[in-house]
N, C-alpha and C positions, 0 to 999 in steps of 0.2 A: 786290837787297839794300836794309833800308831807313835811312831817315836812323838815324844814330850816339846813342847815349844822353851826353849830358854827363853824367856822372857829378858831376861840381864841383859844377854848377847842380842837381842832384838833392840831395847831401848839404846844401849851403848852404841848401834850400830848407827841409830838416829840422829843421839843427841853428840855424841863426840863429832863429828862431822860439824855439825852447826856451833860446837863450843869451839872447835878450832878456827873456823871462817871468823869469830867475833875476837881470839885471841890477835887473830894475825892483821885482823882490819882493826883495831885498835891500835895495837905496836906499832904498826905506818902510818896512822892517821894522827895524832896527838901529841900530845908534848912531851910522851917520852922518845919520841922518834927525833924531837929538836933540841931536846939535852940530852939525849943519849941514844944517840942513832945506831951503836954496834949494837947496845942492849935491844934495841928494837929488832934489826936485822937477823940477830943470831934468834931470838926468839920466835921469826919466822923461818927462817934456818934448820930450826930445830924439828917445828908443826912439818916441814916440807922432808925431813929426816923419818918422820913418825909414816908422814905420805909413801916414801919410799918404801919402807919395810912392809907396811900393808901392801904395797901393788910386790915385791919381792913373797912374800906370804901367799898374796892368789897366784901367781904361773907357780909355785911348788905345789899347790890344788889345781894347778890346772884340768891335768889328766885326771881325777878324780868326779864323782859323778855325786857326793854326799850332799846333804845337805850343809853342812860347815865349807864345803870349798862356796859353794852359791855366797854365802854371807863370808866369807874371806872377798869373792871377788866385786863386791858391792860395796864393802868398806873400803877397798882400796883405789874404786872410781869416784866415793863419796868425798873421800878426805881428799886426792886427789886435786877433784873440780873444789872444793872447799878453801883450801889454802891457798888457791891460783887465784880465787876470785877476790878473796882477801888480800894477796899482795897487790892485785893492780886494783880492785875499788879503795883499798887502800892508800895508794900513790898518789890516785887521783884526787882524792879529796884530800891529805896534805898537799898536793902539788897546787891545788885550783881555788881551797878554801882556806886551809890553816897556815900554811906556811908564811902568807906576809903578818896575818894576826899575830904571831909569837913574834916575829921579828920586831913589829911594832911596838908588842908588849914588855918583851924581857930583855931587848938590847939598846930598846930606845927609850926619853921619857916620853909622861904622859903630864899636860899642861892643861889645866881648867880655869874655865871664868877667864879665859884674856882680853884684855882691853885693850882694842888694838891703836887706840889713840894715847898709851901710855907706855907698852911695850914697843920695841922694838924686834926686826927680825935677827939679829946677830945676835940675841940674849937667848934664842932659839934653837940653835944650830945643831942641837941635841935632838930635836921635838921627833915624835913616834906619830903623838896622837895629840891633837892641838883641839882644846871646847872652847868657842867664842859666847861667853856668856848671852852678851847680848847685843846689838848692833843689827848692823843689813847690808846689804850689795848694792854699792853704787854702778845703777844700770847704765847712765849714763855717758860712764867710762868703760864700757864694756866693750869690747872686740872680738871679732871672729872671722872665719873665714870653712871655705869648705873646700876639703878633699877627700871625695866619698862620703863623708860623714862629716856635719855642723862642727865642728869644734871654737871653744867659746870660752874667755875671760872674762874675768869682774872684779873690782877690789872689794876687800871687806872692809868696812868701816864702822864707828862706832853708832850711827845715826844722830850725832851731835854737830856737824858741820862738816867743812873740808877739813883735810890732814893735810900735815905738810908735809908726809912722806907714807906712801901707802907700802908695806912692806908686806900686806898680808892678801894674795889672791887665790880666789875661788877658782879651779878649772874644770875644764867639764866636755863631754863630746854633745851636750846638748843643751839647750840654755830652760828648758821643762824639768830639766832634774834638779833643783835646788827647790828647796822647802824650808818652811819656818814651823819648829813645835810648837804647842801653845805657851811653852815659858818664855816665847820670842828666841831662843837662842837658833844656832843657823845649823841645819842637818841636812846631810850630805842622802841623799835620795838613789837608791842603785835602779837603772834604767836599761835593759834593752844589754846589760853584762857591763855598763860603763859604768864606771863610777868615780867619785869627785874625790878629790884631794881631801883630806882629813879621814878617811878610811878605808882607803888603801883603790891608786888606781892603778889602772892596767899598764905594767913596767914595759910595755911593748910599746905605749901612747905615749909613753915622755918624753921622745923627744917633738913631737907633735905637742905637746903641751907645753915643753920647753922654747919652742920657735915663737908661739903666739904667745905667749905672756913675756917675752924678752923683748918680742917687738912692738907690744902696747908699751912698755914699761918704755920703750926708748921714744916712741913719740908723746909719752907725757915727762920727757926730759928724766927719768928717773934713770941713779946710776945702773948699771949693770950687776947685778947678782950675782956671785955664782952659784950655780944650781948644782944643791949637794945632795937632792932624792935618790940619783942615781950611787950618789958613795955610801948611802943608808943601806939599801937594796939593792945590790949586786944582780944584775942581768946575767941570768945562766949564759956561756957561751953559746951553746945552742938553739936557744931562742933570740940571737941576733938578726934580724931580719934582712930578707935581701928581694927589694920591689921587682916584679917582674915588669918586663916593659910591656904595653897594649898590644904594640905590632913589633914584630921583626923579622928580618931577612928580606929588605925591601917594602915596607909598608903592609906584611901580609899580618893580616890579625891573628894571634894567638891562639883563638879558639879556632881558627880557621885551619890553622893546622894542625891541634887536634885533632879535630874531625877526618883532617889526614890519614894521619898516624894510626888512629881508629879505623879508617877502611883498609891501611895495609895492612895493619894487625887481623882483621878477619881473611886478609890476603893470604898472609902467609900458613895462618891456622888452618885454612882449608887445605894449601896446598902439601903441607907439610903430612895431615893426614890422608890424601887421596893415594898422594907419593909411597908413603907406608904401606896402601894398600896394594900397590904396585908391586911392591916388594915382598908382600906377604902370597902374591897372584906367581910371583916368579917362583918363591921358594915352593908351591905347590905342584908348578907345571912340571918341575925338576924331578918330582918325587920327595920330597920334604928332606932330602942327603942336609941340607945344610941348614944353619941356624937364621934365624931372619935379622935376628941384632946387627950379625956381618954384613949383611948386604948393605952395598952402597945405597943404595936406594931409600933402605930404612932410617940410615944416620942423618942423612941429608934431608930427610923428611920432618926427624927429630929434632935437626938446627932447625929447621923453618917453624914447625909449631913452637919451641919454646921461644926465637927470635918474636914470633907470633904474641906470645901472653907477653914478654919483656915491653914491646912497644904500646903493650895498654897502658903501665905507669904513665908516663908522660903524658898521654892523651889525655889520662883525666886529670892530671895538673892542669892542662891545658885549657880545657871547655868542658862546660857544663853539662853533670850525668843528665840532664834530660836528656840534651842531644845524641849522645853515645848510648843511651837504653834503646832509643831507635834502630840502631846500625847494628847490633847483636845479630838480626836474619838475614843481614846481609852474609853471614857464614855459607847459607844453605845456598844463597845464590852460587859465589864462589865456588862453592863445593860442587854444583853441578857442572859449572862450568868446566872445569877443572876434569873432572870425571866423562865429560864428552868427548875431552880433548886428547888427555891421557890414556884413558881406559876402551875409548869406544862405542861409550854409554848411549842411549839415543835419548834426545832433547826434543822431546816432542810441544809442541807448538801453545797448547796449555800453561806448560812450567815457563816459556820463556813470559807470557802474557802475565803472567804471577806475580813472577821475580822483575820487570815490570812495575809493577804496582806498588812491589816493596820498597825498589829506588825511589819511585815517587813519593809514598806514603814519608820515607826517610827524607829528603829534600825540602817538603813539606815544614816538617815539625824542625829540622834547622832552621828554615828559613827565618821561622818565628820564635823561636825560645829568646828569652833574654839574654843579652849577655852581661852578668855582674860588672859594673864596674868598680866597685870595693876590692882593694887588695888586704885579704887577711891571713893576719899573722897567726904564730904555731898555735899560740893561747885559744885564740877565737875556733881555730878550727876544730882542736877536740872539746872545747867547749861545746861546738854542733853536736858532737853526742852525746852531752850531758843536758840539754835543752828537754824541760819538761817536756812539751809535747812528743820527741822523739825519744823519751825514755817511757812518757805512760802507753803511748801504740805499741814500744817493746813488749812489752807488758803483756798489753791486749791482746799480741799476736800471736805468746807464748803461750799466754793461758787459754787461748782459744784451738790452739791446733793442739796443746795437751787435752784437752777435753772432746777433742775431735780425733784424737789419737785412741782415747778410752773407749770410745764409741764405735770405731774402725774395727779395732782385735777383741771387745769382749761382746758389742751388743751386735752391731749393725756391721757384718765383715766385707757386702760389698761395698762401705766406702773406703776402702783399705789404697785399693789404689788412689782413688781422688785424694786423700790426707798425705799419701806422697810424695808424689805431686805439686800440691799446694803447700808444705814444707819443704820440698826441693826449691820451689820457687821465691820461697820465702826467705830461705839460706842465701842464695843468689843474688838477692836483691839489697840485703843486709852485709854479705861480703863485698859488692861492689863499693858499696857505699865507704865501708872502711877502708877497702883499697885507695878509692878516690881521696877520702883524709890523709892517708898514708903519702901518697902520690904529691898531694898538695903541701902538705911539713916538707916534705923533700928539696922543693922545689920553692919554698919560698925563707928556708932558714940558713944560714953559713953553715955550721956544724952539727947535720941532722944526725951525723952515724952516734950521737953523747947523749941524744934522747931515748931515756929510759923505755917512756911511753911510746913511744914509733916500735919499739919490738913487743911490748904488751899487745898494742894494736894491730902488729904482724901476724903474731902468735894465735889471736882471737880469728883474725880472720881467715886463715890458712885451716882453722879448727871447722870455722865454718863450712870452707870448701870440701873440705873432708865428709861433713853431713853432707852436703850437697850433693855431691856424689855416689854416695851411700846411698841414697835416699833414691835418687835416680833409678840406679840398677836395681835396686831390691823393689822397685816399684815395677820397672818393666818385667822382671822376674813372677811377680803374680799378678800383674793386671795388663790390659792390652796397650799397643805401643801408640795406635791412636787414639786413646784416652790419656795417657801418661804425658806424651811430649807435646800436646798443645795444652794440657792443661801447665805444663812448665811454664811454656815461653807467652802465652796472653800472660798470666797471671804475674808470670816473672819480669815483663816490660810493666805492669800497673803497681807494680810493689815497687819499683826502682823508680818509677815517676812519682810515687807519693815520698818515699826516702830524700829525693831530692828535694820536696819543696819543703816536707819536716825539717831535714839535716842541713839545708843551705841558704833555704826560701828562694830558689830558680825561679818560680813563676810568678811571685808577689808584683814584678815588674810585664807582666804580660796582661795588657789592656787593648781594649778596642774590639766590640763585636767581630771584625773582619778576622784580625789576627787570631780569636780565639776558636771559632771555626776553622779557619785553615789548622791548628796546631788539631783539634779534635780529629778532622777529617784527614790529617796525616799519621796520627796515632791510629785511627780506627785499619786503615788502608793498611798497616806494617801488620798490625795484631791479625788480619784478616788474611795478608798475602802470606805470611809465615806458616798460617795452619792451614790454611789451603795447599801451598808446596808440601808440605811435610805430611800432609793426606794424598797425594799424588806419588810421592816415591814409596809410601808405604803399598800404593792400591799396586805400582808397579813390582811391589819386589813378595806381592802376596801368589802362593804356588798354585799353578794353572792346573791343566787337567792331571800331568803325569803326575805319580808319585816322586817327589824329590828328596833329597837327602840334605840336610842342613848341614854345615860344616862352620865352624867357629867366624868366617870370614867368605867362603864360598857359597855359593850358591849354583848348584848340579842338578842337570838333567841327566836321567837316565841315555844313552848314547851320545853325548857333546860334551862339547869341551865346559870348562868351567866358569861362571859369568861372576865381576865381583858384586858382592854384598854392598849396597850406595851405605855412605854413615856409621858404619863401623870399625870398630878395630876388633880383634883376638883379642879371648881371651888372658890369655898369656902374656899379650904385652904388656899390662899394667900391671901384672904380678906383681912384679919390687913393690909396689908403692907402698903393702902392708896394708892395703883397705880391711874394713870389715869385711871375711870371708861369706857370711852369711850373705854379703852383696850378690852373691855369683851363684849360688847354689844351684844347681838344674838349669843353669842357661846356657848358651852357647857364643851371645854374642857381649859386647860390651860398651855400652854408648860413652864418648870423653866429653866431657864439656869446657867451655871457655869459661875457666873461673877469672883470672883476674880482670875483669873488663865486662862490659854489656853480655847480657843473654846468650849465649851459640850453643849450639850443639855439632859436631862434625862426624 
């Protein structure tokens, strides 16, 4: 008979986990966070205290083999991811949804049934939340104007005649969003994330709101106001907004030099890692006397790849991830190139016809992508990941590769490599995407380093690259390399195209039969030229008649000198990083990918 199940230490393992996620997302989400923010804090503080000592409790089980270390190290990944998820779903919904409601509620008043043909606005100067009994919107004094987006005035009035002094106006980024209930009284309608004055608008639009309603009010002779929304509700420093301009450095468009910055960035990536191989060929030819970290060759390799990931920020500030999901296979071009140059490699007539086809397929699908003209601010953008339909695909895509995961390791195990694969690409596409948010807060706010959520958002995304990673090698480790890496990179350029039109809507502005063909037949050419290269260096680097001898980075023939391995690094080199070890087990080589930025593998 075998050991007894505790049942207690089963359910506790369950339900603590989930009772702590709801303690800690309450505390930051609610009104004890806005009367009493230490007590909130420390009482996540505390859950993250309880987090600690569980994850302190499994590495003293590490070494142990029992059943108790197993559920020691499971509570302490549960609570863990539990209280993390709780402090930032927590932030976000007081940051996005509660935070103006209590400010409107408990520091300001609340005015009902005004008569705006009786009241005045200086008997106001208090107001939170203002109900206009009954009345309507004189349209005919209404103003607006566009930049990016309708933005739109109206007075309110009683619906009894003219006023001799309108103090009360409607605003709005669209003149569809005001509504009457059926009591007649006037209700403020939320549209498209904008919303009207009397429930709270977007503190990033007021001065946009403030321009058009000062300049209706002055060509209907009306005095000047001063506008005290802004002394109500203090604009965090960091979400001060700062317009990027369309073009600069001599009339060049912005996205245009993204799209730059994006091809040196695959520039230097490759070069950075062929360099390393360079260095890893030398330290072999030597007799391995020295370490490879020293070598010049290797450091200098090391500036260029990480120079390499640093130059994707900007880019995707700059232009829109469709265009940059494209130029991800431009790695493997570089990379041969590179590899001809440096190493020796032969570039047979094939790869160059290919690679080819990629620049075009890429060239193509810039040609025609949109480019947004809306300039949006901190709020709107991580709003983009809070937008239903980019939270229910979340969803969709979790609970489908977990069920696809079940099916992988217990029923069906040759899809084991395809499911990771198809989660490597899926991580990839969902990291990018946050890098791009990340990139874009940077670059369009005064004092980005004060936002809380830029490191929640850091944090999540670097988490992901880490699966991605994982997920990569441990796939190449039991399934083969050309099944693994094109089911990456097609699936991982179609997940980063849909990311972008859920998380930005890039393509809502892509019309016209001609152009939507060209953008398909550039997409199709990239997805097609990338798995076709990348089945040509595999068919090249597959062992011919003799028997050869694999080495971490080499590739030996019996009697010859030693040729490099295209695409790889050592094992060893990425040791530091602290991956999951189980990544590595029985392999020899180790693929690195381009996380911050479109698709690559080097």
């Amino acid at each position: 008979m075998g050991p007894r199940l505790n049942l207690v230490a089963v359910f506790a393992n369950f339900l603590v986990p989930w009772a702590a996620f709801g303690v800690t997302f309450w505390a930051l989400s609610f009104s004890l966070r806005f009367s009493y923010p230490w007590l909130a804090w420390s009482i996540a503080a505390l859950l993250l205290g309880a987090a600690g000592v569980s994850a302190l409790a499994a590495f003293k089980w590490s070494n142990q083999s029992s059943r108790a270390a197993h559920w020691y190290h499971y509570f302490a990944w549960a609570m863990c991811i539990s209280v993390l998820a709780g402090v930032v779903l927590g932030c976000l919904n007081y940051r996005y949804t509660m935070h103006d409601s209590y400010v409107l509620e408990m520091d300001l008043k609340l005015y009902k049934d005004v008569n705006v043909g009786q009241a005045k606005g200086q008997q106001m100067m208090d107001a939170g939340l203002v109900d206009f009994g009954s009345g309507g919107l004189d349209l005919q004094k209404a103003f607006s104007f566009i930049d990016g987006e309708t933005y739109c005035v109206a007075p309110i009035t009683n619906g009894q005649g003219p006023l001799p002094v309108y103090d009360f106006w409607a605003v709005g980024s669209r003149p569809s969003s005001l509504s009457r209930g059926e009591d007649g009284a006037i209700h403020a309608k939320e549209l498209g994330g904008k919303k009207w004055a009397g429930t709270g608008r977007d503190r990033e639009e007021l001065p946009t709101f403030a321009a058009v309603n000062l300049r209706r009010r002055q060509e209907m002779q009306h005095p000047e106001l001063r506008n005290y929304y802004d002394t109500m509700i203090p604009v965090a420093p960091w979400s001060r907004s700062r317009r990027q301009p369309a073009v600069i450095c001599g009339g060049v468009p912005t996205w245009l030099w993204g799209v730059a910055l994006c091809v040196l960035s695959n520039c230097l990536t490759a070069l950075g890692l062929v360099t390393q191989k360079l260095a890893h060929l030398q330290v072999e030819q030597s007799g391995g006397k020295s370490r490879y970290f020293k070598q010049p060759w290797w450091m200098a390799g090391m500036a260029a790849f990480v120079l390499g990931q640093v130059a994707n920020i900007p880019a995707m500030a700059l232009t829109p991830q469709t265009m940059l999901s494209c130029l991800g296979g431009l790695s493997l071009v570089f990379n041969s190139a590179y590899a001809h140059v440096l190493l020796g490699e032969r570039l047979r007539s094939s790869e160059v016809l290919v690679m080819l086809a990629m620049v075009i397929g890429a060239g193509m699908v810039v040609s025609v992508t949109p480019v947004p003209k809306t300039h949006h601010e901190s709020t709107q953008i991580f709003g983009a990941l809070l937008h239903r339909a980019f939270l229910l695909t979340a969803v969709g895509v979790t609970a489908f590769l977990g069920v696809l995961g079940l099916l992988a390791y217990f029923v069906a195990t040759p899809l084991k490599p395809f499911f990771l694969g198809l989660t490597c690409a899926a991580c990839g596409s969902y990291g990018m995407t946050f890098f791009k948010c990340g990139a874009e807060v940077i670059s369009s706010t005064s004092r980005w380093w004060l936002n809380l959520e830029l490191y929640m958002l850091g944090i999540i995304a670097l988490g992901i690259c880490a699966v991605q990673i994982h997920t990569m090698n441990l796939g190449l480790r039991i399934g083969e390399v050309v099944t693994i890496i094109p089911t990456f990179f097609a699936l991982g350029v179609l997940f980063a195209l849909v990311q972008a039109e859920l998380a930005f809507g890039e393509l809502n502005e892509l019309r016209g039969a001609h152009n939507i063909v060209i953008f398909v037949v550039g997409v199709v050419l990239v997805l097609g030229a990338t798995v076709a290269l990348l089945l040509l260096h595999r068919q090249e680097e597959e062992p011919e008649d003799l028997e050869t001898e694999r080495l971490p980075l080499l590739h030996r023939k019996a009697g010859s000198e030693p040729t490099l391995q295209r695409s790889h690094w050592s094992l060893n080199t990425l040791s530091p990083l602290g991956l999951p070890r189980t990544s590595f087990d029985n392999i020899h080589e180790l693929t690195l990918l381009s996380v911050t930025g479109p698709m690559g593998v080097a």
